[in-house]
C-alpha positions as CSV (number, residue, x, y, z in Angstrom):
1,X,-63.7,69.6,182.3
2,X,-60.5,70.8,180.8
3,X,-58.5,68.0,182.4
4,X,-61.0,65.6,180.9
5,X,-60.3,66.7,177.7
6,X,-56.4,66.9,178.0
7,X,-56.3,63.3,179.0
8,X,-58.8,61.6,176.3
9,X,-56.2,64.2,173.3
10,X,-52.7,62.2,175.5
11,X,-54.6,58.7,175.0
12,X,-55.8,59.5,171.4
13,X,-52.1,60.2,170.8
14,X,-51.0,57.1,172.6
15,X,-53.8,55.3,170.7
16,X,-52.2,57.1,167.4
17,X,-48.4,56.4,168.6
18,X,-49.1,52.4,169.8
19,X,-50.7,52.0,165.8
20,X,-48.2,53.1,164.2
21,X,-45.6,51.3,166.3
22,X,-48.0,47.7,165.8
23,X,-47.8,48.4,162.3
24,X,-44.7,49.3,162.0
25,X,-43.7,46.3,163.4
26,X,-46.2,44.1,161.4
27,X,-44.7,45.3,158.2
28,X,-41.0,44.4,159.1
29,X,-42.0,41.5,160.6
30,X,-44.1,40.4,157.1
31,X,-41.1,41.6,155.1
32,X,-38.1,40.9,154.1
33,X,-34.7,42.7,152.4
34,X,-33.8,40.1,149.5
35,X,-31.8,41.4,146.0
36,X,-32.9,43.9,143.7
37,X,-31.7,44.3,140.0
38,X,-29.2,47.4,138.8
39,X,-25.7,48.5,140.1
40,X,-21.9,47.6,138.6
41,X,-19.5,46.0,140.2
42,X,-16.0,47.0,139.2
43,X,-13.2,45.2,139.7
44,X,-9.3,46.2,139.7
45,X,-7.0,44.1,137.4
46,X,-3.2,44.1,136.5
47,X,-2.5,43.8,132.7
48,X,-4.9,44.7,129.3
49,X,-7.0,41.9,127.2
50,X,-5.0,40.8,124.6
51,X,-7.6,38.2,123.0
52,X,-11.1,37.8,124.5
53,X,-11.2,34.7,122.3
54,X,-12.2,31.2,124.3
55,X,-9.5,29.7,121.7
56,X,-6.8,32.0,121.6
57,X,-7.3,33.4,125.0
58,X,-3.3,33.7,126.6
59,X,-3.4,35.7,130.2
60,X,-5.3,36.0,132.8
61,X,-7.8,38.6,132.5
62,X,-8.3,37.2,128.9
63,X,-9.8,33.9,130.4
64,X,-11.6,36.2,133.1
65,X,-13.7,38.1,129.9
66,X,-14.2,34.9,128.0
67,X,-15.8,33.2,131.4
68,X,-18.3,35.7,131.7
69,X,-18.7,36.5,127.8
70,X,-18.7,33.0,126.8
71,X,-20.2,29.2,127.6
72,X,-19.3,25.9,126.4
73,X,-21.1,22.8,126.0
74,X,-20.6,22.0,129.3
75,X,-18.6,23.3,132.6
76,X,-17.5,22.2,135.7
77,X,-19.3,22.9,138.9
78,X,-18.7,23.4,142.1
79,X,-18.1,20.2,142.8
80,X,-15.6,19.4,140.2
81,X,-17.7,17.7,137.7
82,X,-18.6,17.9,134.2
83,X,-22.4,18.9,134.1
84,X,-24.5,20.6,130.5
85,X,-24.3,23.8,129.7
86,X,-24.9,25.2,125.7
87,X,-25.6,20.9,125.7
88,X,-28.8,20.0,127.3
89,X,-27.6,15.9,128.1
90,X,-25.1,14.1,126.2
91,X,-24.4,10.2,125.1
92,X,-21.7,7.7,124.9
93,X,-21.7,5.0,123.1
94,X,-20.9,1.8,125.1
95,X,-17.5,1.2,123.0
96,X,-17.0,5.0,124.2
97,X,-15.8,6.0,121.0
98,X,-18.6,8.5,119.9
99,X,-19.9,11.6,122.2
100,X,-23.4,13.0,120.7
101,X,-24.2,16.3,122.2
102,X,-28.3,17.5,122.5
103,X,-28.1,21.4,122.2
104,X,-30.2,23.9,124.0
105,X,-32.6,25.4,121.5
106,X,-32.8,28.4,123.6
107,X,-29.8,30.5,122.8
108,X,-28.8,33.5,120.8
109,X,-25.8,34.9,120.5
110,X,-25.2,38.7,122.0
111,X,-26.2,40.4,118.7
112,X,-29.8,38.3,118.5
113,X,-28.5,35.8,115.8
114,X,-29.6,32.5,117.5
115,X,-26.5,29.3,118.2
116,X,-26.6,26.0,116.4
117,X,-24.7,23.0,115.9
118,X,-23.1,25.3,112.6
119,X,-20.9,26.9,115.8
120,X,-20.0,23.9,117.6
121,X,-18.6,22.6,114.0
122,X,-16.7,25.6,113.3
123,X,-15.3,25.9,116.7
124,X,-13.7,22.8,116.9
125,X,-12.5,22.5,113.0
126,X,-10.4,25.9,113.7
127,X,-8.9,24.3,116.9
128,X,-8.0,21.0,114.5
129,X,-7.0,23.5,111.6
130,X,-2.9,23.0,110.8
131,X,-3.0,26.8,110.7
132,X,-4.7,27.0,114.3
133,X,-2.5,29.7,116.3
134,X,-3.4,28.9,119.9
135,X,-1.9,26.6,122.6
136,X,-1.1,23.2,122.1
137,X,-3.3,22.2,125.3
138,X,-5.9,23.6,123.4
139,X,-5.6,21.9,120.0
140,X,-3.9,18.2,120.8
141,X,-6.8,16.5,122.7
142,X,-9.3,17.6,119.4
143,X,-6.9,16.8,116.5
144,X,-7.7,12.5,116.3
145,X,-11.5,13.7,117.0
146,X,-14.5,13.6,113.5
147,X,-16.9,16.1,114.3
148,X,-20.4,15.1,113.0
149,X,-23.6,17.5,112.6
150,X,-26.3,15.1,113.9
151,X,-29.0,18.1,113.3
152,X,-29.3,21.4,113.8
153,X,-29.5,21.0,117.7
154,X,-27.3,17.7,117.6
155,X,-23.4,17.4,117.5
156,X,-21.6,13.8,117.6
157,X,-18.0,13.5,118.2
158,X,-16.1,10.8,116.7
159,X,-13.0,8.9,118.8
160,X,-9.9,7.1,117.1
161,X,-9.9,4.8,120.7
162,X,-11.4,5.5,123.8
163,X,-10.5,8.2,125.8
164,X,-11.8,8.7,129.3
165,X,-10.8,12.2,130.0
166,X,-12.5,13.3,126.8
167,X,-15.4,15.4,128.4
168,X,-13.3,18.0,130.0
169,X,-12.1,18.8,126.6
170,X,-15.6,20.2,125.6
171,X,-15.7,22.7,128.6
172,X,-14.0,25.1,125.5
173,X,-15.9,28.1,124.8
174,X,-17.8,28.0,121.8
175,X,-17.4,31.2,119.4
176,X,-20.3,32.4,116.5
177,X,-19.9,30.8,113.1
178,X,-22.0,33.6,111.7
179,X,-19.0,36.3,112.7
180,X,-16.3,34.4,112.3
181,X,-16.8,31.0,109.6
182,X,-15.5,32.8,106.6
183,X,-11.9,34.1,108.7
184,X,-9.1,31.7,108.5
185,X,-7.5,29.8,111.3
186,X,-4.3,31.1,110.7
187,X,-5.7,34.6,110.7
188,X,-7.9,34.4,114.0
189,X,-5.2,36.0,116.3
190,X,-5.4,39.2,114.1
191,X,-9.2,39.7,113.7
192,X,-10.7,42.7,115.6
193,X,-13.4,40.3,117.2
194,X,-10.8,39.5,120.2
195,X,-11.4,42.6,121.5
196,X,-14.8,43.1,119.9
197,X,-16.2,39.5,121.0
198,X,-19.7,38.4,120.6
199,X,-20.5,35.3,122.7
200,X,-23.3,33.6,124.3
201,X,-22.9,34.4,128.1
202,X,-24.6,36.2,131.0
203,X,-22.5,39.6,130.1
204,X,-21.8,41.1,126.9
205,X,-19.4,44.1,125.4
206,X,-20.5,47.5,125.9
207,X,-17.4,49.7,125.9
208,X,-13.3,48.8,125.5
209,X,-10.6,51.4,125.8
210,X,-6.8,51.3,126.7
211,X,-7.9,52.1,130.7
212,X,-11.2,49.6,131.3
213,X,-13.7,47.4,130.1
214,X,-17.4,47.2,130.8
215,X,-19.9,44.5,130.2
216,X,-23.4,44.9,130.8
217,X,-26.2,42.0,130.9
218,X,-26.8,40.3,128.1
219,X,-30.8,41.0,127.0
220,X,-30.5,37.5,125.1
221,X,-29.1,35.3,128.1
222,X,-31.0,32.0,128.6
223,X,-31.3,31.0,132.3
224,X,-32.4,33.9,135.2
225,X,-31.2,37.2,134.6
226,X,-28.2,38.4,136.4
227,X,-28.9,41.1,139.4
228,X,-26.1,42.8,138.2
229,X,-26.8,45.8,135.5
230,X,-22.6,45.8,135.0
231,X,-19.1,44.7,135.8
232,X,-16.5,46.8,134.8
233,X,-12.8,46.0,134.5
234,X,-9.9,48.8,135.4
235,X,-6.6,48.2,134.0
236,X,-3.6,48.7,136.4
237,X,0.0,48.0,135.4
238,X,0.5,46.2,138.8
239,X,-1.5,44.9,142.3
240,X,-0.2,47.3,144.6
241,X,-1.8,50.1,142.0
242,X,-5.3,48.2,142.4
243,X,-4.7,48.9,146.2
244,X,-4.3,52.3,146.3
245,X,-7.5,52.7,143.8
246,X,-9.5,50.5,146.0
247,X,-8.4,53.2,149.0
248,X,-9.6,56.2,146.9
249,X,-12.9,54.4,146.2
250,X,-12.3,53.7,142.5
251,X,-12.6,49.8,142.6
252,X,-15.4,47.7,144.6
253,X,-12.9,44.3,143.7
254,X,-9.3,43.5,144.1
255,X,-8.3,40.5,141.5
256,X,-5.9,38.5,143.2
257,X,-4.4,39.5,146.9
258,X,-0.5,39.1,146.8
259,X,0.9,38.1,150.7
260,X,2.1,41.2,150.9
261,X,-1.2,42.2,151.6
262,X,-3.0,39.9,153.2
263,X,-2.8,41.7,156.7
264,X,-4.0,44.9,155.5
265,X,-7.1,43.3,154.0
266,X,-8.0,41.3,156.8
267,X,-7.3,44.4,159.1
268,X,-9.3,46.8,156.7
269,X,-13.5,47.1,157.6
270,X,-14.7,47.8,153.7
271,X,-13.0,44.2,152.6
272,X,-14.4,40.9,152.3
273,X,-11.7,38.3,151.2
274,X,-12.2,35.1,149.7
275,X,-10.0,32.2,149.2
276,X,-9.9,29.0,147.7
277,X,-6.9,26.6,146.5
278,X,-6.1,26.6,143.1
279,X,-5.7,23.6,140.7
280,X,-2.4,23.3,140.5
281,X,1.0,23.0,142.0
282,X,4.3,25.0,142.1
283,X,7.1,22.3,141.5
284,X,11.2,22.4,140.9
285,X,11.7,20.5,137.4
286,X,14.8,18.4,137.2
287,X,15.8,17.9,134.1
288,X,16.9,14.1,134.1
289,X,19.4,13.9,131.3
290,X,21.4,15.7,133.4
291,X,24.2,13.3,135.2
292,X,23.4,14.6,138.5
293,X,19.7,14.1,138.8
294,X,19.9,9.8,137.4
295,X,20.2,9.1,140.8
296,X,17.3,8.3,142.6
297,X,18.8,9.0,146.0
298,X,20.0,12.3,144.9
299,X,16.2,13.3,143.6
300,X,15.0,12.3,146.9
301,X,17.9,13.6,149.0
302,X,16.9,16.9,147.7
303,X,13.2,16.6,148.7
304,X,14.1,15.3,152.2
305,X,16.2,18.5,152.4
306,X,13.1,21.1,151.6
307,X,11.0,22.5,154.2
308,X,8.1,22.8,152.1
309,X,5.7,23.8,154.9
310,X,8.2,26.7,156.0
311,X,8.6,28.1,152.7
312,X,4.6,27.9,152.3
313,X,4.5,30.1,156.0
314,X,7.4,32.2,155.0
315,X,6.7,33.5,151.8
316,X,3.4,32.6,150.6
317,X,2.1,34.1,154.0
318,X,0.4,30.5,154.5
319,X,-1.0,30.3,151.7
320,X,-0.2,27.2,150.0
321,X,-0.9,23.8,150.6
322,X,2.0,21.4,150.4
323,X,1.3,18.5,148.1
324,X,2.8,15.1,148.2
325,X,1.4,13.6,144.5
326,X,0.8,15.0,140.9
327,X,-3.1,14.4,141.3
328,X,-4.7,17.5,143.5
329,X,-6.1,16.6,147.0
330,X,-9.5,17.1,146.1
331,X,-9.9,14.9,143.1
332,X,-11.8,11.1,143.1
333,X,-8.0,9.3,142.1
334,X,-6.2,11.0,144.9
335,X,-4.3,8.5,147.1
336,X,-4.7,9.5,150.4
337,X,-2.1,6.8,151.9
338,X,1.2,7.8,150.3
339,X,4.0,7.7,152.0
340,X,5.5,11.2,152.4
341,X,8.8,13.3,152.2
342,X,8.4,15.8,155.4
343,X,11.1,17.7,156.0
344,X,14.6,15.6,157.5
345,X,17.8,17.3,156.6
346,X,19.5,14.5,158.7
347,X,17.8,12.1,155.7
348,X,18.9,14.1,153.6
349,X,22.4,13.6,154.2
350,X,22.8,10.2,155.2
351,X,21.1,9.6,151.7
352,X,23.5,11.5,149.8
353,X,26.6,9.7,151.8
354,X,25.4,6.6,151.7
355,X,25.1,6.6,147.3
356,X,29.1,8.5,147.7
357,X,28.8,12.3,147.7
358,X,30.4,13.5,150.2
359,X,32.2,16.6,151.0
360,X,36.1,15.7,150.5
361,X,37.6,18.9,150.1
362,X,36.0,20.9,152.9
363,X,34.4,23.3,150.6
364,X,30.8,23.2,151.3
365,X,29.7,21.1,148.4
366,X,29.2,17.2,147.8
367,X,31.2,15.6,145.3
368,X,31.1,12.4,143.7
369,X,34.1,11.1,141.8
370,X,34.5,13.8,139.0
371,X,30.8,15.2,139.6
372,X,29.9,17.8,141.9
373,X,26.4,18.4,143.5
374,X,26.3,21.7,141.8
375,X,23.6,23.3,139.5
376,X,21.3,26.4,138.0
377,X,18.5,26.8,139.3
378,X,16.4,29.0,137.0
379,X,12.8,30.5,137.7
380,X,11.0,33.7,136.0
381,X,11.0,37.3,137.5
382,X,7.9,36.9,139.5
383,X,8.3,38.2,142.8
384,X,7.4,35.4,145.3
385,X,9.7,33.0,142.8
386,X,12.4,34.6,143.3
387,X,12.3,34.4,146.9
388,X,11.4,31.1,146.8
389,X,14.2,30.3,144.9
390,X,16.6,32.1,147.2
391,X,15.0,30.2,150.0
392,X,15.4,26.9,148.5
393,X,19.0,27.5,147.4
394,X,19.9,28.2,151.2
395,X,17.8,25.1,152.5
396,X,20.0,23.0,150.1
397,X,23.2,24.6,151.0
398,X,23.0,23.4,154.6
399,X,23.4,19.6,153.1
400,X,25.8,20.6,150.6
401,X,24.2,21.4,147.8
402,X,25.1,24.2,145.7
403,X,22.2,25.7,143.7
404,X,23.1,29.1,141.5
405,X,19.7,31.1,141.1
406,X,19.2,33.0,137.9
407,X,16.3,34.7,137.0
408,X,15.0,35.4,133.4
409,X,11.5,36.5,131.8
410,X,8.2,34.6,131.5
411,X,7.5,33.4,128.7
412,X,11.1,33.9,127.3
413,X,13.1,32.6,127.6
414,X,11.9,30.4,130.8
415,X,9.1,28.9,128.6
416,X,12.0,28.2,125.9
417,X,14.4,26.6,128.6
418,X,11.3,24.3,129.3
419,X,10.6,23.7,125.7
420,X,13.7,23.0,124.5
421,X,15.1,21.4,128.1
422,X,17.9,23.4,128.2
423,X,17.8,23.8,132.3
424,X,19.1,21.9,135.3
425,X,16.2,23.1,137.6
426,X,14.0,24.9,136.9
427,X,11.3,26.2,139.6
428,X,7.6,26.6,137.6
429,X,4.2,25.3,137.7
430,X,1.3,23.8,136.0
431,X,-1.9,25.5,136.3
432,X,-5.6,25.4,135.8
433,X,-5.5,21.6,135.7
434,X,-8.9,20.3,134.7
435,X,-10.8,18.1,136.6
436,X,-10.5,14.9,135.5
437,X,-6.8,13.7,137.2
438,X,-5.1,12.7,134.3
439,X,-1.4,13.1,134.4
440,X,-0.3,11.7,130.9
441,X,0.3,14.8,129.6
442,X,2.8,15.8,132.1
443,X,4.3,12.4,132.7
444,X,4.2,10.3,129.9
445,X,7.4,8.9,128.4
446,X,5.8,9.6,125.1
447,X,5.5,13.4,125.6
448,X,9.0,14.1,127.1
449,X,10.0,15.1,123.3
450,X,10.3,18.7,122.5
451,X,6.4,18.8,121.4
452,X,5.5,17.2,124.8
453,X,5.2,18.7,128.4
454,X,7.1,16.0,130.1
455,X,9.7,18.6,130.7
456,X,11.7,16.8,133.2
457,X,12.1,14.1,130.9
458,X,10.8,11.3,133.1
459,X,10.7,8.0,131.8
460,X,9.3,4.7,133.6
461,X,7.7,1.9,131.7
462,X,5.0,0.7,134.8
463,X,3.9,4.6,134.9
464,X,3.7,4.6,131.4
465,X,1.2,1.5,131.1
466,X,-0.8,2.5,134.4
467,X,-1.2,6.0,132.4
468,X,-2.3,4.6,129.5
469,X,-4.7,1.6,130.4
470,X,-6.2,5.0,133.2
471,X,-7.2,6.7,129.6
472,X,-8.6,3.5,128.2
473,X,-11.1,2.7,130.7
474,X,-14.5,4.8,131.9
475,X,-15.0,2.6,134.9
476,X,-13.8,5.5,137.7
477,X,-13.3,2.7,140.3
478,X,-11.0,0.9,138.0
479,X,-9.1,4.1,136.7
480,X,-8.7,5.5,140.5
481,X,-7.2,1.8,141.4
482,X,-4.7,2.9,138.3
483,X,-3.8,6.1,139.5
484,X,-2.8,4.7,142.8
485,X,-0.3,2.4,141.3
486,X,1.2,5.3,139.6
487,X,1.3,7.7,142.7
488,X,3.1,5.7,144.1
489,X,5.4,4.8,141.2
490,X,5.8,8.3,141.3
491,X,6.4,9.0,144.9
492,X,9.3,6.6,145.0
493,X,10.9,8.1,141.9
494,X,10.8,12.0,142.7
495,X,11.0,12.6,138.9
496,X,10.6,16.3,139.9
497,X,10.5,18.1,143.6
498,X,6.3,18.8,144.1
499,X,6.0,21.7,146.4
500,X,2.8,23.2,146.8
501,X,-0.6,24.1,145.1
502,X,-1.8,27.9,145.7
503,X,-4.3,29.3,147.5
504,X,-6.1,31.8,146.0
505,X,-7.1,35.1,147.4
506,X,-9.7,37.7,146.0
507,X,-11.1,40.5,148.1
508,X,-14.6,42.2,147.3
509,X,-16.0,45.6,148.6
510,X,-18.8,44.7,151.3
511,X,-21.3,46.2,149.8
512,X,-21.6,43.4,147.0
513,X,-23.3,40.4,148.5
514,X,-23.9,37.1,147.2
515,X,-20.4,36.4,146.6
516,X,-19.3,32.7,146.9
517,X,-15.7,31.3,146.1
518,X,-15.5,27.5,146.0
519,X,-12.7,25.1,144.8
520,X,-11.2,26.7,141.4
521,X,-9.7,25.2,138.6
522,X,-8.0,28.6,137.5
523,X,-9.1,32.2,138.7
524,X,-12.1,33.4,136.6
525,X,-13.6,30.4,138.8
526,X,-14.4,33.7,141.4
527,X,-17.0,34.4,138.9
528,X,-18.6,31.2,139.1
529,X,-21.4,32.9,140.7
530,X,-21.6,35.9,139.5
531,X,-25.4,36.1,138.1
532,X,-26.4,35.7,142.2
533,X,-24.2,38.8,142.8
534,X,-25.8,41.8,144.1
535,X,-25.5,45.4,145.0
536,X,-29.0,47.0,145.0
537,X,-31.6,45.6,147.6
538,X,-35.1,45.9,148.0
539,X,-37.8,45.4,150.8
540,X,-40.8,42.5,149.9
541,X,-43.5,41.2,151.6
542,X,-42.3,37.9,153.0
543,X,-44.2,35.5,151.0
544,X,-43.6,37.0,147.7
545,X,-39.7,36.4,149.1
546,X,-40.6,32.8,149.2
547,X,-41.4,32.7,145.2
């Protein structure tokens, strides 16, 4: 009888074991782990805010503040185009002369006060203001444009002729006209709202100091709430200090990964990195008023000689992407078919002695009647320039070319060498180019004056018309047809030496999920995601998942 009852208490337990096990199973088979709201994110960054202003902003981590404190009429998305933001739809007239924006009604500013066309107006007359203290890149696109208030939820924009480029101009950042209308233009760079900002984005200001910043979720933000409760900032004076905080557990993010360390992150287990090229491209300007760079064959000579590819792999750790045109890769104008300079030292020679420089004296370097192939090459005091420049002045030696490196500090007086064109070479960049391909300001005759950025001074009268009949026009087939023509235009000249555009690299703790990097026009593009960023998780039943 006893045995009876010791086998029917072991099956009761089995019984008691086999439903908890079945519904164990039943509940994580009927749910799911999906996001859950709280949790800050911080992040590691080299340098201090200096004005968290969408007009005046003038570094990096500036325009990484103002991308997540601020929005603009429209953006770009992933994709590269132009698509609504604070605007709900837009209109052009059909002589594409006048732009009329329809505004969101559903948007307040971080302090409650709610946004209007009043902002939009101010914005843009303090970028068009004489007194107006910010870029030129910001300003000169706005400056020939009437702004109209339509109503209060209705802006039109007024052309001089039409421009086809003009909608990238309005991904500016819009500021509040009720904090800042009665403030001068001039007097903008020294109001304490650049580092007390109050915009319209997903995050807003909670706390500033010397050492961080923090942003928490702004109550007032008008699509889905963001699953992040905070993202804070931590100032470092350089990148490898962000790596040593990230090792004692201070910083979830890493802002930018130098080559350096590229190894160490991908060896490293708490790291997720993220890369995506850059807008942009690194480039050797050659100032063409100088005797030595008239020649065509010289220009090109030069660019035979680089091994673009090998200095990408050597010192950028491969990350780089060698580019053959002034219009990026990625964009609808790009040419896919131009011819290309690869690397041909042997080219590079027989093109120099074939237009008379040759190497009479025995001394190393070309010479051409009373000229010799002999120049500065100047770059700023960042670290990979400089040893780009070193490797570039040894690749030109060995077709005798004598390039003298100097160094100096960004912005001066590098940015005053470009301004002025007092250079013979002069290794840089353009950045953050937007992305409709437009390359008149760059390239244009009409801009190589002091005021212009056609620092190498190039001047061609078929690139010139090509340029401006591509702004003229909205028809994309008939402006990428345009472009062509001037690639190759380009191509054949070599007005400057195009070397590469940059691949970005960002590296985020594991534990925050959801993180996406896609193409970028400049770096606060990492964040282009940010509101689908998550730390804390919960468990749901699976169809409330679905929802």
């Amino acid at each position: 009888m006893g045995h009876i009852r010791w086998q029917t208490a072991i099956a009761l337990v089995s019984i008691l074991l086999l439903g908890v096990l079945l519904g164990y199973l039943a509940y994580n088979l009927t749910t799911v782990i999906v996001p859950d709201f709280g949790g800050t994110y911080v992040e590691g960054v080299a340098g201090n805010p200096k004005a968290i202003n969408p007009i005046l902003q003038n570094n990096e981590i500036d325009r990484d503040l103002v991308s997540l404190m601020f929005s603009s009429l429209t953006r770009v998305d992933e994709r590269g185009e132009i698509v609504p933001e604070l605007a709900r739809r837009w209109e052009i007239s059909e002589d594409g002369l006048a732009y009329t924006f329809y505004l969101r009604q559903d948007v307040r500013w971080h302090d409650g006060a709610p946004f209007s066309a009043d902002d939009v107006m101010f914005t843009i007359q303090a970028i068009q203001d004489p007194d107006f203290q910010g870029l030129p890149d910001v300003s000169e696109p706005w400056l020939p444009v009437t702004i109209e208030i339509v109503d209060r939820y209705a802006v039109r924009f007024i052309l001089e002729e039409p421009f086809a480029p003009f909608l990238d101009y309005t991904t500016v950042g819009i500021l509040p006209a009720h904090l800042l209308g009665t403030v001068p233009a001039g007097l903008l760079p020294s109001s304490q709202f650049n580092l007390r900002p109050v915009g319209t984005g997903p995050f807003m200001l909670s706390e500033i100091s010397a050492q961080h910043v923090i942003l928490e979720t702004n109550p007032h933000w008008y699509r889905r709430r963001p699953y992040l409760d905070k993202i804070e900032f931590v100032f470092y004076p350089d990148y490898p200090s962000i790596f040593v905080a990230h090792e004692r557990g201070d910083v979830s993010g890493i802002s930018r990964v130098w080559p350096d360390y590229l190894d160490e992150v991908r060896e490293g287990e708490s790291l997720n990195m993220y890369s995506a090229p850059l807008s942009g491209y690194t480039l050797v300007f050659l100032n063409l008023t100088r005797p030595l760079f008239q020649e065509r064959e010289v220009r090109q000579a030069l660019l035979w000689a680089l091994d673009r590819q090998g200095l990408v792999d050597e010192v950028l750790g491969g990350q780089g992407i060698v580019v053959y045109s002034p219009i990026m890769p990625n964009v609808w104008a790009y040419d896919e078919n131009l011819p290309r300079y690869s690397y041909d030292s042997e080219k590079a020679i027989a093109l120099l002695e074939a237009a008379g420089w040759t190497d009479a004296d025995g001394d190393g370097v070309r010479e051409k009647g009373d000229l010799r192939l002999e120049f500065e090459l100047l770059t700023n005091d960042d670290p990979i320039r400089e040893q780009l420049v070193q490797e570039i002045v040894r690749q030109w030696a060995s077709v005798g070319v004598l390039a003298k490196p100097r160094v100096a500090g960004w912005p001066e007086p590098v940015a005053t060498a470009l301004r002025t064109r007092q250079f013979d070479a002069l290794l840089g960049g353009w950045g953050a180019l937007p992305p409709d391909p437009d390359p008149y300001p760059h390239w244009h005759s009409s801009q190589a004056s002091e005021d212009g950025q056609n620092y190498a001074g190039y001047i061609n009268d078929d690139a010139d018309m090509l340029l401006e009949e591509a702004r003229r026009v909205n028809d994309r087939a008939l402006r990428g047809e345009l472009y062509r023509k001037f690639q190759r235009i380009f191509v054949e000249d070599v007005p400057a030496l195009l070397l590469y555009q940059p691949v970005y690299n960002y590296a985020v703790d594991e534990r925050v999920r959801g993180v996406q990097v896609g193409p970028m026009l400049d770096t606060p593009d990492r964040f282009r995601t940010v509101t689908q960023w998550y730390i804390a998780i919960k468990r749901v039943v699976l169809s409330e998942a679905s929802k």
